[in-house]
C-alpha positions in Angstrom: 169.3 72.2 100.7 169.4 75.8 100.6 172.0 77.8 102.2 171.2 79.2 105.9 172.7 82.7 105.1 171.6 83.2 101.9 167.8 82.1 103.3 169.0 84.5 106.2 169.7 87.5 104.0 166.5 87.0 101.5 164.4 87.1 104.7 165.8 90.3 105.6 165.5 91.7 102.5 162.0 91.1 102.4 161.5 92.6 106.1 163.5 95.5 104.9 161.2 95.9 101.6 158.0 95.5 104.0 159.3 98.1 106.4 159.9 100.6 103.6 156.7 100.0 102.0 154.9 100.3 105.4 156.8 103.6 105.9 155.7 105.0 102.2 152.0 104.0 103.5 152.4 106.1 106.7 153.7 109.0 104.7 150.9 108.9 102.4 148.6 109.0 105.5 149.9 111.7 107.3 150.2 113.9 104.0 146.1 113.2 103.7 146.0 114.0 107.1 147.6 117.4 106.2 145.2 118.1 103.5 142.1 117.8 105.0 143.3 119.5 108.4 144.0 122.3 106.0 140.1 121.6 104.4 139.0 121.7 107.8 140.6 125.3 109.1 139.8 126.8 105.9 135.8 125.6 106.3 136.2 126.8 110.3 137.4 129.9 109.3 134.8 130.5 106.4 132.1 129.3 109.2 133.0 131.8 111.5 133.4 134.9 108.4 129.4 134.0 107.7 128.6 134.0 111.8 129.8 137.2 112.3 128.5 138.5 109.3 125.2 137.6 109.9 125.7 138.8 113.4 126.7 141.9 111.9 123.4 142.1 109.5 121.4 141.6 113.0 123.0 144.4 114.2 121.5 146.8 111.4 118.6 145.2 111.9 117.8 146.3 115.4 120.3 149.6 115.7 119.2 151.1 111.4 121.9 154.0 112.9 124.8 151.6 112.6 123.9 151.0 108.7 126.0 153.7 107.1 128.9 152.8 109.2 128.6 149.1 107.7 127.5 150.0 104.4 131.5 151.6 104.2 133.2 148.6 105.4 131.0 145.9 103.8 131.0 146.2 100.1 129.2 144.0 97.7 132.6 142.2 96.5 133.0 141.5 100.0 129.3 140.1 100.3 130.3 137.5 97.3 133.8 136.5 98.5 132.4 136.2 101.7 129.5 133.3 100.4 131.7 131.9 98.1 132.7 128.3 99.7 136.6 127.7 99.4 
């Protein structure tokens, strides 16, 4: 007959082992989590650049006075950056 402590001790062993391993799972989730929060504020921000550039194109488009004020600040770099995902 095995002896109660040492049964005693191998069970809490194996809790402690399961809790550990549980914890390294919840880490791993929460540094995913990170990740694509980071994804996702990065594609918001990008979203929002392209809005308000187009707004800004439909601004020349209806006031052709504003276009040498944008043609300064909106260069063709800018333009490619600016529809570049990521």
């Amino acid at each position: 007959m095995p002896d109660p402590k040492a049964q005693a001790d191998i069970l809490d062993a194996q809790s402690k082992m399961a809790m550990a391993q549980a914890k390294v799972q919840e880490t791993a989730v929460k540094a995913k989590d990170v990740e694509i929060d980071g994804a996702n504020r990065t594609a918001d921000r990008e979203s929002r650049e392209r809005i308000a550039y187009a707004n800004l194109v439909k601004e020349v488009a209806t006031d052709p006075a504003a276009a040498p004020l944008v043609e300064q600040m909106v260069t063709p770099d800018f333009v490619r950056n600016l529809m570049q995902p990521g």
